[in-house]
Short mmCIF file of the C-alpha atoms (twelve columns), coordinates in Angstrom:
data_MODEL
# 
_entry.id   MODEL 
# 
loop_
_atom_site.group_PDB 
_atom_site.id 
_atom_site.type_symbol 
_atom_site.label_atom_id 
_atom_site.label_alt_id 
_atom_site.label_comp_id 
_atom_site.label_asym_id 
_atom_site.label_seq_id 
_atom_site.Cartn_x 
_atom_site.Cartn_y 
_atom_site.Cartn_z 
_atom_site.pdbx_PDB_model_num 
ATOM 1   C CA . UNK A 1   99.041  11.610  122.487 1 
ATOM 2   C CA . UNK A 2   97.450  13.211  119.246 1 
ATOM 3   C CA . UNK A 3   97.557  16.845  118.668 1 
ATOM 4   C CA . UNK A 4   94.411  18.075  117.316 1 
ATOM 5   C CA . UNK A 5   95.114  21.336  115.132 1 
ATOM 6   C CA . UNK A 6   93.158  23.943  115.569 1 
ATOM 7   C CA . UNK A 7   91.630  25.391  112.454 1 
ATOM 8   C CA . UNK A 8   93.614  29.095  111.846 1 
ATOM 9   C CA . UNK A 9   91.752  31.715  110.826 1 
ATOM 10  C CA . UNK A 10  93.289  34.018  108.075 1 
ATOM 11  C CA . UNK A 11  94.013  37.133  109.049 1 
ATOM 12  C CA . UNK A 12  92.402  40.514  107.214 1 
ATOM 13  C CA . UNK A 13  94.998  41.996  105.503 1 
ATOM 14  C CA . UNK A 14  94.603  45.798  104.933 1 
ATOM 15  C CA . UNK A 15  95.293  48.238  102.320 1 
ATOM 16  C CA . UNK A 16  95.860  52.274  102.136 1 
ATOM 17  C CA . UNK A 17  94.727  54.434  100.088 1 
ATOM 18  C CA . UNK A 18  95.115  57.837  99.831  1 
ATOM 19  C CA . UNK A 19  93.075  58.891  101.800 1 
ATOM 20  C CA . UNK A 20  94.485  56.775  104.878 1 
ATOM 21  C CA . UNK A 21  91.432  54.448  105.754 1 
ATOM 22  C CA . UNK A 22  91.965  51.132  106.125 1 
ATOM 23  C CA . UNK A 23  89.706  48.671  105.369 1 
ATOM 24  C CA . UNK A 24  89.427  44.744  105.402 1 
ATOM 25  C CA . UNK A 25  90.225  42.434  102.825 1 
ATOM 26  C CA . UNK A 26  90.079  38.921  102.138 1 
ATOM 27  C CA . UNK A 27  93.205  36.751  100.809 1 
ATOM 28  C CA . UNK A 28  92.165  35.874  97.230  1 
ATOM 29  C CA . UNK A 29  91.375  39.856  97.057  1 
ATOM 30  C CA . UNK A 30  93.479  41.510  94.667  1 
ATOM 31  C CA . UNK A 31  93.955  45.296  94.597  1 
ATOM 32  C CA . UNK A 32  93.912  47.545  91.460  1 
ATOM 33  C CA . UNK A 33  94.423  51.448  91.794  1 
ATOM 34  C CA . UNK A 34  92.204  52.030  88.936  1 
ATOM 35  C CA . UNK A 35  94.012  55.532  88.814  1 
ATOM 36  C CA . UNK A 36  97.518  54.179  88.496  1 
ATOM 37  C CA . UNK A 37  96.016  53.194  84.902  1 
ATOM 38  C CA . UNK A 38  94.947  56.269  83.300  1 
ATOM 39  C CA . UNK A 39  96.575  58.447  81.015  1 
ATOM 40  C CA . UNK A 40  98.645  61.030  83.297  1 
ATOM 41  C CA . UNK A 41  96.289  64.042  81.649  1 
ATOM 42  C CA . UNK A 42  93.306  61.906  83.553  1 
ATOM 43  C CA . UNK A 43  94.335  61.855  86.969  1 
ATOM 44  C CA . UNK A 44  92.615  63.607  89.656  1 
ATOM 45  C CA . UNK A 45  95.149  64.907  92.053  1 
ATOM 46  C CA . UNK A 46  92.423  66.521  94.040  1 
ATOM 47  C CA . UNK A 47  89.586  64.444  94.591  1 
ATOM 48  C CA . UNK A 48  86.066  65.596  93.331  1 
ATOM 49  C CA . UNK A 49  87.548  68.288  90.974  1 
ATOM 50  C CA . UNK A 50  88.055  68.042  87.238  1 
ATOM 51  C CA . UNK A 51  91.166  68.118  84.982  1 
ATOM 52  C CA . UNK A 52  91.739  72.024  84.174  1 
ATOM 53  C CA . UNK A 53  91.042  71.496  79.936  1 
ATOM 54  C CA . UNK A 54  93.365  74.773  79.034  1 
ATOM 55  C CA . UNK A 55  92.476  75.373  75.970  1 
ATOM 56  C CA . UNK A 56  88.690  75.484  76.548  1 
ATOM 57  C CA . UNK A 57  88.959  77.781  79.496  1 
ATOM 58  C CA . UNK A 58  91.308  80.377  77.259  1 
ATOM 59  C CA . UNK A 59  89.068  80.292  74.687  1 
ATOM 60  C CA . UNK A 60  86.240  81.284  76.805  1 
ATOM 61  C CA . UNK A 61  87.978  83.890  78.819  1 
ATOM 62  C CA . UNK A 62  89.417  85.759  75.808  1 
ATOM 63  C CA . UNK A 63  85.464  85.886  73.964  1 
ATOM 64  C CA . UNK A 64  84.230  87.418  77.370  1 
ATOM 65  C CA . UNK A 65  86.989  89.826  77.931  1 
ATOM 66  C CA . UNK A 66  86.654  90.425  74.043  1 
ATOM 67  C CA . UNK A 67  82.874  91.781  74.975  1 
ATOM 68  C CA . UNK A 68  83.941  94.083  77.769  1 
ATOM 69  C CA . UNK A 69  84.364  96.938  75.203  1 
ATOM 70  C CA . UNK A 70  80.648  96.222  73.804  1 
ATOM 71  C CA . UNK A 71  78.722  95.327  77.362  1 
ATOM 72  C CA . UNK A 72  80.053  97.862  79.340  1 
ATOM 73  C CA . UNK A 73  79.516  102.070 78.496  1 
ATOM 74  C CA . UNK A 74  82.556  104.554 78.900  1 
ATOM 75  C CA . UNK A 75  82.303  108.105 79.520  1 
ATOM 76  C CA . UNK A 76  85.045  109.493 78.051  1 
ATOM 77  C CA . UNK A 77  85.290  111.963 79.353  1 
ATOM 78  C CA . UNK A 78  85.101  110.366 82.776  1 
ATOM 79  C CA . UNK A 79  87.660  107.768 81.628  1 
ATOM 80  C CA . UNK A 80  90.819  107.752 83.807  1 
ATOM 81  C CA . UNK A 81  93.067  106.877 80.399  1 
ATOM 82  C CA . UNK A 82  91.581  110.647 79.199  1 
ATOM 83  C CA . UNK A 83  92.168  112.558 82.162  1 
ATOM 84  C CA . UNK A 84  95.571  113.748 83.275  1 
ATOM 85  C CA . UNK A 85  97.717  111.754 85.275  1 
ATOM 86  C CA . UNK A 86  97.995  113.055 89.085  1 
ATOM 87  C CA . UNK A 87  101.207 112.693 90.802  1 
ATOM 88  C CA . UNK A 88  99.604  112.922 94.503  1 
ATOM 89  C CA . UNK A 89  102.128 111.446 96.651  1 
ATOM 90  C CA . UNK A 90  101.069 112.771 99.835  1 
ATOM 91  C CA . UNK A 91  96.891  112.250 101.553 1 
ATOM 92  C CA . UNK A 92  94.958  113.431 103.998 1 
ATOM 93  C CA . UNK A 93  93.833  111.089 106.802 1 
ATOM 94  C CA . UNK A 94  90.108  109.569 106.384 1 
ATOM 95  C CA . UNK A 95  87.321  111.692 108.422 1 
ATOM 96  C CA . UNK A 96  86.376  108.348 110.201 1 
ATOM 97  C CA . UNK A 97  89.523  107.548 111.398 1 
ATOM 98  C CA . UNK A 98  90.061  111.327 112.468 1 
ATOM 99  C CA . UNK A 99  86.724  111.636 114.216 1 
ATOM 100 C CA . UNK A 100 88.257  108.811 116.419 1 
ATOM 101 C CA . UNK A 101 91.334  110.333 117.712 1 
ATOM 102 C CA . UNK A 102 92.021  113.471 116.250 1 
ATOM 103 C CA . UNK A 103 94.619  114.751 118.018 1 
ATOM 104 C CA . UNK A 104 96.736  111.574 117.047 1 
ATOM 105 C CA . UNK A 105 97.325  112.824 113.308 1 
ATOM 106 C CA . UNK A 106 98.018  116.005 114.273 1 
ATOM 107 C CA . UNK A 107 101.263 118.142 114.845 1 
ATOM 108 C CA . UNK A 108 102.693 118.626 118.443 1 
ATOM 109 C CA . UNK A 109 104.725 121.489 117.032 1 
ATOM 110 C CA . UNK A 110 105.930 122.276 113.682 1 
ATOM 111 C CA . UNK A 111 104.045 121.669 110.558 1 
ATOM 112 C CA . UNK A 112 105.522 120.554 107.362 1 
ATOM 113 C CA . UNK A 113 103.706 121.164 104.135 1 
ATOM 114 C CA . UNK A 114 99.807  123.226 103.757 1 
ATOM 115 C CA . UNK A 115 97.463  120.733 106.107 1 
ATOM 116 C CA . UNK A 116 98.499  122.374 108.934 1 
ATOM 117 C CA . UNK A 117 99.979  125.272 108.444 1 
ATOM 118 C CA . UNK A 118 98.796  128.129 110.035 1 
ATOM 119 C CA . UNK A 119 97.740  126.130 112.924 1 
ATOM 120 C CA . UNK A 120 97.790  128.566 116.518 1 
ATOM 121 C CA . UNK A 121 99.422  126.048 118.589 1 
ATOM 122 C CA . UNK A 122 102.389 125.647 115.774 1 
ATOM 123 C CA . UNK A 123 102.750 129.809 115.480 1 
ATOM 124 C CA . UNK A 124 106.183 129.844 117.441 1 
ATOM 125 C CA . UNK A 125 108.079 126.761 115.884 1 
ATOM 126 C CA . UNK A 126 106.686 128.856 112.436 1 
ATOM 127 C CA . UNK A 127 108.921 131.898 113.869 1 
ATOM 128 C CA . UNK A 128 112.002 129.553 114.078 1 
ATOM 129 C CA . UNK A 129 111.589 127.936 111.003 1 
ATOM 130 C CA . UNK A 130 111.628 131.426 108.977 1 
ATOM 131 C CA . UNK A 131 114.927 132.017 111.066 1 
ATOM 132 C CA . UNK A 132 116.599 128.804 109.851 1 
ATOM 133 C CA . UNK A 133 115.500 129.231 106.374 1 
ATOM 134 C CA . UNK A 134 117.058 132.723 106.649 1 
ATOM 135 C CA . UNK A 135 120.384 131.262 107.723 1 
ATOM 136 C CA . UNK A 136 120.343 128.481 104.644 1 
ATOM 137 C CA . UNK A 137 120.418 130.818 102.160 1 
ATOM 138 C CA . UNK A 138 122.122 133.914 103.367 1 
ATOM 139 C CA . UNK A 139 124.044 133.760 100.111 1 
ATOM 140 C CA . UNK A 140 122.233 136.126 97.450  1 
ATOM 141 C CA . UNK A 141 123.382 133.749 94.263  1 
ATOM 142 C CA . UNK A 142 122.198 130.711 96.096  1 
ATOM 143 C CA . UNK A 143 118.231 132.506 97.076  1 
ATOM 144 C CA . UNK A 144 118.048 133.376 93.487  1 
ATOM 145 C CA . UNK A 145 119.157 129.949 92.597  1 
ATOM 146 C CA . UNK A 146 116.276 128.087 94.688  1 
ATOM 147 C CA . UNK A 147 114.108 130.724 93.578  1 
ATOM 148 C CA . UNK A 148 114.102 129.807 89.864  1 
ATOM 149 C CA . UNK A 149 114.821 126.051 90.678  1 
ATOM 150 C CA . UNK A 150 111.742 125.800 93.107  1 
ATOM 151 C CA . UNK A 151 109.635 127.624 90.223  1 
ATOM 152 C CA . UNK A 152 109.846 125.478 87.864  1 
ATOM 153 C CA . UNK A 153 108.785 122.218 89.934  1 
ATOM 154 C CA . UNK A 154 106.114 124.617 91.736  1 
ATOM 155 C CA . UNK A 155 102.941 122.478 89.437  1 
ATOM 156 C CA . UNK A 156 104.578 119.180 91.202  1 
ATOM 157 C CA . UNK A 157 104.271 120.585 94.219  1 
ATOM 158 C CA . UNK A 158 100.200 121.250 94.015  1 
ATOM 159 C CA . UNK A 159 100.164 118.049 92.313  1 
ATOM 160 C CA . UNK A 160 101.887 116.268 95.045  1 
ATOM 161 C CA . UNK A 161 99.018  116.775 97.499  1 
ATOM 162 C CA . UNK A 162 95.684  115.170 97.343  1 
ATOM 163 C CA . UNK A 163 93.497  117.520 99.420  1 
ATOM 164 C CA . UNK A 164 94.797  120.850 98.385  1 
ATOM 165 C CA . UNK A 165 92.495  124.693 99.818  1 
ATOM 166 C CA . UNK A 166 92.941  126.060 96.765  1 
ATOM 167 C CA . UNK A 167 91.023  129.128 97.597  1 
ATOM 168 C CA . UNK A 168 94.172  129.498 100.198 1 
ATOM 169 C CA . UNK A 169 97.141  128.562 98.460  1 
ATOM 170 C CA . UNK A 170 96.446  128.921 94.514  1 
ATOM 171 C CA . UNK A 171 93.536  131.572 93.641  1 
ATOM 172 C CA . UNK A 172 95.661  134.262 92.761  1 
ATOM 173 C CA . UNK A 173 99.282  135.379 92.700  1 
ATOM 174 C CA . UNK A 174 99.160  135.675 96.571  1 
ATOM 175 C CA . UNK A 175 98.245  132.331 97.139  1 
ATOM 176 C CA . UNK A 176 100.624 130.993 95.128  1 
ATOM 177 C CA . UNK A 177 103.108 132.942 96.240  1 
ATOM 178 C CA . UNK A 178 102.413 132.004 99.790  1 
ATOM 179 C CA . UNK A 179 102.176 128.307 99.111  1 
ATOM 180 C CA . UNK A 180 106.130 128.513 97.310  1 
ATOM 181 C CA . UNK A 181 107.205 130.208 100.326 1 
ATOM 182 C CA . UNK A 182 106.084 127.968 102.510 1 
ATOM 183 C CA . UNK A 183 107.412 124.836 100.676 1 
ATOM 184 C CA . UNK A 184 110.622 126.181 100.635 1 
ATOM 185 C CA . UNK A 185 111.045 127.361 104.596 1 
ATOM 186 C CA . UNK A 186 109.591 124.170 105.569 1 
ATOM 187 C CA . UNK A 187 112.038 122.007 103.222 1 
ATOM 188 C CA . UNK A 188 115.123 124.360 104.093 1 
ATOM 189 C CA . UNK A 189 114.398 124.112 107.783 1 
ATOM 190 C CA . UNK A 190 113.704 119.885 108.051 1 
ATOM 191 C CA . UNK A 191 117.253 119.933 105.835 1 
ATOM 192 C CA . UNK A 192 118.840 122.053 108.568 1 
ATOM 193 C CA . UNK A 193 116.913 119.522 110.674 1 
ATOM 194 C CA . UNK A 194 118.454 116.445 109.616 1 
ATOM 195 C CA . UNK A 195 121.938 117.780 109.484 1 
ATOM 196 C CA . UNK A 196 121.955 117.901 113.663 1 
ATOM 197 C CA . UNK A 197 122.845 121.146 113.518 1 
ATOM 198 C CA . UNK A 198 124.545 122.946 115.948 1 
ATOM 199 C CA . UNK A 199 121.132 124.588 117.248 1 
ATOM 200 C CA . UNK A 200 118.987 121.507 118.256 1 
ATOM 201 C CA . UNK A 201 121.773 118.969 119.336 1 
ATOM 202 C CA . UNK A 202 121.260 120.057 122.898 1 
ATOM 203 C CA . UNK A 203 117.225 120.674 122.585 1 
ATOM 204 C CA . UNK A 204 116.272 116.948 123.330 1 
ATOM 205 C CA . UNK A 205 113.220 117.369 123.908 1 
ATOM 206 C CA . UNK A 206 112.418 119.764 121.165 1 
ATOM 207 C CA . UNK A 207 114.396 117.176 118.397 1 
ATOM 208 C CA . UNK A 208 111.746 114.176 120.248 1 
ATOM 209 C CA . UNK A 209 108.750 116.378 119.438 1 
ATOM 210 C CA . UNK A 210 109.958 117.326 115.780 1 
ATOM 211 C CA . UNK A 211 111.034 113.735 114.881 1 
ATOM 212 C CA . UNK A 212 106.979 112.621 116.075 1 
ATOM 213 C CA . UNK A 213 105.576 115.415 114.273 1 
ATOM 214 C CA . UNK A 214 108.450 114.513 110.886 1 
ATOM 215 C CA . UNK A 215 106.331 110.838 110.927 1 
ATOM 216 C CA . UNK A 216 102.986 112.091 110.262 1 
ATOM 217 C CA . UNK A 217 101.345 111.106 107.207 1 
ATOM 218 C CA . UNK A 218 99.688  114.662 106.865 1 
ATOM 219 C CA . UNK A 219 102.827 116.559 107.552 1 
ATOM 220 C CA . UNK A 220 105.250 115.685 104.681 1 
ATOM 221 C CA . UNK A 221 106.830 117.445 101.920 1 
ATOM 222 C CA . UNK A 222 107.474 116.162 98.765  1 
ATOM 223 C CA . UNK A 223 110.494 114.211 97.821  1 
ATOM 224 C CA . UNK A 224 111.600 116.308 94.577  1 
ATOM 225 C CA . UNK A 225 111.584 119.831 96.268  1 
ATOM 226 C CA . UNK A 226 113.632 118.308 99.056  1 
ATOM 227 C CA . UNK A 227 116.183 116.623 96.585  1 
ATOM 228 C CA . UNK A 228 116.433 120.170 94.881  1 
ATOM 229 C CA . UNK A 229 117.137 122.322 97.328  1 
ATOM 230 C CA . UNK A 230 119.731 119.422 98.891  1 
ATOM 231 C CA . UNK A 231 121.833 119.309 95.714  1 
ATOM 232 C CA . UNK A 232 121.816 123.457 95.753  1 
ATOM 233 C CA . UNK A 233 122.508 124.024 99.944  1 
ATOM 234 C CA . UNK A 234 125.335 123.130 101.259 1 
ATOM 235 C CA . UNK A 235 124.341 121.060 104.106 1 
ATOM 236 C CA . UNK A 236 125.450 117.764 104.901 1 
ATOM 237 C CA . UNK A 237 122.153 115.697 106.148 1 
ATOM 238 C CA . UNK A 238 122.699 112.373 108.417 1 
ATOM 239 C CA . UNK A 239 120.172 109.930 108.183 1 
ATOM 240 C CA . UNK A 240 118.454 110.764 111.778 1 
ATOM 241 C CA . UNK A 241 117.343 106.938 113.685 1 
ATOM 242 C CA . UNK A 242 113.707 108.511 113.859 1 
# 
């Protein structure tokens, strides 16, 4: 009995590409990755987007920054490269973010620094902190020693903050006075502070309250006054886990 062969039907073969759709092809077909065949500098890594031609796009940046200096008017006296450089280190919060939740940017109960000083609620911590500044330089050579020192940095202090009363704390001798005295009870007092002195290691809650208060961004002190009058006190300041 004779086998009668079916006719077979080729199958499709399929190829790749890179974007991963597959499509039929015939047998006799061949492929050619037209791509594979240009000069490296020609390929298109990412489809649809043109070779980066260096040399044309430096030239053209370097004419148009070139006409900055002609197209665009300084003031110079409004130029920031003719005014004086401003060491602020230290802000006041934004009014909008205040208006939301003031209370949240303010001291519980010590202040550090001229935003809040003076502030009713803060008036007995104030009392203590004269005390402990009292007790930090009881020596006579060492006052007159932070005296001078704290003098001569007194500029970097006003400079340090951005949002300075300067009817308050710089109009006259008085003011200024007042402001040098205050930077250097505060400082002397969160030095005291950090060395866990004998007088707050049982005061718990009184070391929580000052440690919230130490993190506010409006109560700080400058870094240089309190690296001054650490290198003249002797007090030996841990590094509190705030």
């Amino acid at each position: 009995m004779s086998e009668v062969e079916e006719e077979q039907t080729p199958l499709p073969i399929y190829c790749r590409n890179d974007d991963k759709d597959q499509f039929p092809m015939e047998n006799n077909d061949v492929v050619i990755n037209v791509e594979d065949n240009l000069p490296i500098d020609h390929r298109n890594d990412h489809k649809g987007h043109l070779p980066i031609d260096k040399d044309s796009v430096a030239i053209k940046v370097r004419d148009n920054l070139k006409n900055l200096e002609w197209s665009v008017p300084v003031d110079e006296s409004q130029s920031s490269l003719s005014m004086p450089f401003k060491r602020t280190s230290i802000y006041k919060i934004p009014k909008f973010m205040k208006d939301i939740e003031p209370k949240e940017y303010e001291p519980h109960i010590v202040s550090f620094g001229p935003y809040h000083h003076g502030n009713k609620h803060l008036y007995q911590m104030e009392q203590e902190k004269q005390k402990v500044a009292a007790l930090s330089f009881a020596n006579a050579a060492t006052f007159e020693l932070i005296l001078s020192e704290v003098l001569k940095i007194l500029e970097d202090l006003y400079e340090a903050y951005d949002d300075l009363d300067h009817e308050k704390w710089r109009k006259d001798d008085d003011a200024q006075a007042k402001f040098m005295q205050m930077m250097i009870i505060d400082a002397c007092f969160l030095l005291v502070f950090f060395s866990e002195h004998e007088r707050y290691k049982s005061q718990i809650t009184l070391k929580s309250e000052i440690k919230r208060d130490i993190l506010l961004l409006e109560n700080q002190l400058p870094f240089k006054l309190l690296r001054l009058l650490y290198s003249i006190l002797s007090i030996k300041v841990r590094v509190l886990n705030l």
